[in-house]
N, C-alpha and C positions, 0 to 999 in steps of 0.2 A: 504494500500500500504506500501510496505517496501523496504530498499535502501541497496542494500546486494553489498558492496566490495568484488572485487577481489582476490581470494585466486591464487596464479601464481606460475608454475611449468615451471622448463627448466633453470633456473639459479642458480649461487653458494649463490648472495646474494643481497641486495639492499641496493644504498644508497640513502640516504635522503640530497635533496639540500638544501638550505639555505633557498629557498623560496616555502620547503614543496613538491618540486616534486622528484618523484623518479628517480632512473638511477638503470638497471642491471649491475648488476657483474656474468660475465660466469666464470670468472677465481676467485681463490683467492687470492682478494685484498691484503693480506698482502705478498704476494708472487713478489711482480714484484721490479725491480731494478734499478731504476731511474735514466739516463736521459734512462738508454741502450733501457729499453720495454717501453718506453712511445708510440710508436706505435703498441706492441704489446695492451698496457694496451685500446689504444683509439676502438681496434678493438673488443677488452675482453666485452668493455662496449656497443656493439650493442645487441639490444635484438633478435640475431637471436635464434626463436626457442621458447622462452618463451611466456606462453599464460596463460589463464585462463578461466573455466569453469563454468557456473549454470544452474540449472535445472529451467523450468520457462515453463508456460502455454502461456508466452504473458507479454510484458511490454515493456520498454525506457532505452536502453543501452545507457548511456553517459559516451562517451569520450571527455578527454581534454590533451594536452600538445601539445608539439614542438618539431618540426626535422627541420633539418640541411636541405637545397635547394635541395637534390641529398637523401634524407630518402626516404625508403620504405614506400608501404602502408599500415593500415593497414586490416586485412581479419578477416569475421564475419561468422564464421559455425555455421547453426543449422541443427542439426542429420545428422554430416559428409558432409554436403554439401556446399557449398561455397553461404552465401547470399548478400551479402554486403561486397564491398573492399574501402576503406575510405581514402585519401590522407592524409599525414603524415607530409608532408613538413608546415612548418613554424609554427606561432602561432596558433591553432585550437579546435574548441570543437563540435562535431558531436554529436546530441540527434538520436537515432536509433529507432525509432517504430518496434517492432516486435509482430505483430497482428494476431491471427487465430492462434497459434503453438498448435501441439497436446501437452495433456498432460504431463508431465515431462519432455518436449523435452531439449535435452541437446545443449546450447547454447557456443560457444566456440569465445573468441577472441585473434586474433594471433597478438603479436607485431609489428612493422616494424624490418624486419630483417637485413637491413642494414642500416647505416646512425647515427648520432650524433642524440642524442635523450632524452629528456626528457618523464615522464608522470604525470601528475598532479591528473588525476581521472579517475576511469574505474568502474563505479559503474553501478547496474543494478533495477530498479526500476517496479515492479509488486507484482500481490497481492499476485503471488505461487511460490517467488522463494527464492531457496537455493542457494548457492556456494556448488561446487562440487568440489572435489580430482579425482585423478588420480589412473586407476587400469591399469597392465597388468605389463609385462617385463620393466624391468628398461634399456635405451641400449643410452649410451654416446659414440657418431661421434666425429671425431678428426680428422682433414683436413685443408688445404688451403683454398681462396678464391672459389676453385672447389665443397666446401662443406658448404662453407658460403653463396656462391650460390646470391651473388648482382643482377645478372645479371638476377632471377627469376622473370618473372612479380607480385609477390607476396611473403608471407611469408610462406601459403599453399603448394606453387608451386618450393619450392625449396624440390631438391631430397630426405634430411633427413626428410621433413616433411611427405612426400610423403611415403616413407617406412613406417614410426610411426605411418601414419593412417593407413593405409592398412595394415599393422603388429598388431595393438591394440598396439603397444607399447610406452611406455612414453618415450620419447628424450628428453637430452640433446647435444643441436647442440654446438661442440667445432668448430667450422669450423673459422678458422681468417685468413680471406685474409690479403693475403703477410706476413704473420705472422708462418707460420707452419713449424719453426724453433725448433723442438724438445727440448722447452724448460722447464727447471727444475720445474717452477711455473705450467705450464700443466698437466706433470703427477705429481707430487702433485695435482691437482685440481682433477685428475681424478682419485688416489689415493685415497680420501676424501670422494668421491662422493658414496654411491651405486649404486650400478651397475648387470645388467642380463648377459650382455655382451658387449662387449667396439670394435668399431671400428677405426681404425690407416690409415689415408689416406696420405701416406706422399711419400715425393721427389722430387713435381712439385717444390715449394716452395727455395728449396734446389738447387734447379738446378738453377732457375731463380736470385738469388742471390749468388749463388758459395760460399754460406756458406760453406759447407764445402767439402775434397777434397776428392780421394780415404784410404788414409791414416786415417782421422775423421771419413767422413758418418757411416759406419756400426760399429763402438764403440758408438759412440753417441748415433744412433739408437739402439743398446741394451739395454745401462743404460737406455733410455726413457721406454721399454717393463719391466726393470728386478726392477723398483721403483711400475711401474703400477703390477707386477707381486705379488710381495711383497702384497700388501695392499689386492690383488683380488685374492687368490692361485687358487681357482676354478672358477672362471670366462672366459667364453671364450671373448679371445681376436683375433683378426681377423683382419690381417694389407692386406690392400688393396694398392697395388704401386701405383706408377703417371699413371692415365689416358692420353689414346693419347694426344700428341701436334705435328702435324705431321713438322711444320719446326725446331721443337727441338730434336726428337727421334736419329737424329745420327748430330747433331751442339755441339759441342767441347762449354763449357762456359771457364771460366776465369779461372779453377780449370782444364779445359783439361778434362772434366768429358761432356758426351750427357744424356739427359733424359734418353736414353734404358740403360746405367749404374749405375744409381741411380737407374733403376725398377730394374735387374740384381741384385745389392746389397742389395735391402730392401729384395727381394726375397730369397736369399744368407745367410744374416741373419737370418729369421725366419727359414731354414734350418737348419744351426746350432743348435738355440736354441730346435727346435722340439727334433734333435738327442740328446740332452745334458736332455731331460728329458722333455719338455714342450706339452704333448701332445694336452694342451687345447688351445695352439698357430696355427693359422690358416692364409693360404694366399689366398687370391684372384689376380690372374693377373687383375692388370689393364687396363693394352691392350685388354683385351677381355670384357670391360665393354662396350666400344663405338670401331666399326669395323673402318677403316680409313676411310671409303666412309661417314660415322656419320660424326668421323670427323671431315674435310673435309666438311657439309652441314652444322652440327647443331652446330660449335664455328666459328663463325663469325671474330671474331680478333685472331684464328689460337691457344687460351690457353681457354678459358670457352666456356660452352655452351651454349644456347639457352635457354629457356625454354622450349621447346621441347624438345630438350636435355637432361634437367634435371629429363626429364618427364622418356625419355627411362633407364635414370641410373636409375630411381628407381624401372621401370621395373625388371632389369636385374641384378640390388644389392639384391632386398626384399628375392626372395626366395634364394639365394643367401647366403643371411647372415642369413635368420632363418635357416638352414640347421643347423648350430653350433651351436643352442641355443638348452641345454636339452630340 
């Protein structure tokens, strides 16, 4: 028998606590501005999206650490399937029998993707197994809370994961509820990162905070595409506007600005830049992602969706955004 450690993909980096557990970093850490992102940084540190892989006939998947009252749980795939979903919240250490697996079957365990979170051990114990790597298109999401996806019964089940399996693609989920503030340490992060192609989900975020007004949003929103542009020249990048909120699409915020103005100028901008020479710049409306009757059924408190919800965006993102990948 052999005890083969997690090799983990989907974050910038990790740190090591004082008493040996680790914490993700999706953003980089040296990047953030203190007191200003401390709740960007708190949002940086959830491991949505991050997981890790081994090939195994059969053995005792143990996990250990701690989340925060309100953490996700977290999800146990073998060959793409969802076998075990594990609670996350509090102090915990879960031994997982995985008995009868064909052959080199590939065993996959996804973080909790939302919530304060530590992990102490993710180790994998049988007599045939490896740690595995990651093959296929490299493709880093970049969203609000719409793409961090808390509200997913799982870490599977939230939209970007959902596209990456079903794509073969390897994600990076940048998705930071209440956070998707087009800021400098993001695309630096996503600058940094390799990438197949990069998607830009932004405006809900914008709006709902009145960051910023008609005169800001679409300069802002450039420099964010033209730092990301820089570092990826040939990289399709694909900015996708705010998905429905139907009591926000025409409500005035603080800025005098409604969600269908921020979709209108994120739209407006990638315009521009197309004409100015960017052919590999790409938009998707986000109003045609979820119909109003969606909606309307599948966001419960009138801005996220469902899991259901999240089910059908992935539907209606995946082929969607392969279309732009050579």
């Amino acid at each position: 028998m052999s005890s083969v450690a997690a090799q983990w993909s989907g974050m910038f980096a990790t740190q090591q606590e004082d008493d040996g557990s680790q914490r993700f970093d999706r953003l980089d850490p040296s990047g953030f501005l203190p007191p200003f992102t401390d709740g960007l940084a708190n949002r940086a540190a959830m491991a949505a999206g991050v997981r890790a892989g081994w090939h195994a006939d059969g053995g005792t998947l143990t996990i250990e650490g701690r989340g925060a009252e309100d953490c996700a749980p977290y999800d146990i795939l073998v060959n793409g399937h969802r076998a075990h979903r594990l609670p996350a919240a509090g102090a915990h250490r879960h031994e997982v029998v995985l008995d009868g697996l064909a052959p080199n079957s590939l065993v996959q365990l996804w973080l909790p993707h939302f919530g304060d979170f530590t992990l102490a051990q993710a180790e994998f114990d049988g007599a045939n197994v490896t740690s595995v790597g990651e093959e296929g298109p490299r493709w880093i999401t970049y969203g609000s809370s719409i793409t961090h996806c808390q509200q997913a019964d799982g870490p599977t089940q939230a939209w970007p994961a959902l596209v990456a399996n079903g794509n073969g693609w390897r994600l990076s989920n940048l998705g930071l509820a209440g956070e998707c503030q087009l800021d400098p340490i993001a695309a630096d992060t996503i600058a940094q990162t390799p990438a197949d192609i990069i998607s830009l989900c932004v405006g809900i975020n914008s709006y709902n905070a009145a960051v910023f007004s008609e005169r800001s949003y679409g300069p802002a929103l450039q420099g964010f595409i033209k730092t990301i542009r820089t570092a990826h020249p040939e990289v399709p990048i694909v900015v996708i506007t705010a998905v429905r909120s139907l009591p926000r699409e025409d409500k005035a915020n603080a800025v005098g600005w409604t969600l269908a103005d921020y979709r209108n100028a994120t739209a407006q901008v990638v315009a521009v830049m197309q004409a100015q020479g960017d052919t590999n710049l790409h938009v998707i409306d986000g109003a045609t992602v979820l119909t109003a009757q969606e909606a309307a059924e599948r966001m419960p408190d009138t801005l996220h969706p469902d899991t259901a919800g999240y089910a059908l965006m992935a539907e209606r993102l995946a082929p969607k955004l392969a279309a732009f990948l050579p």
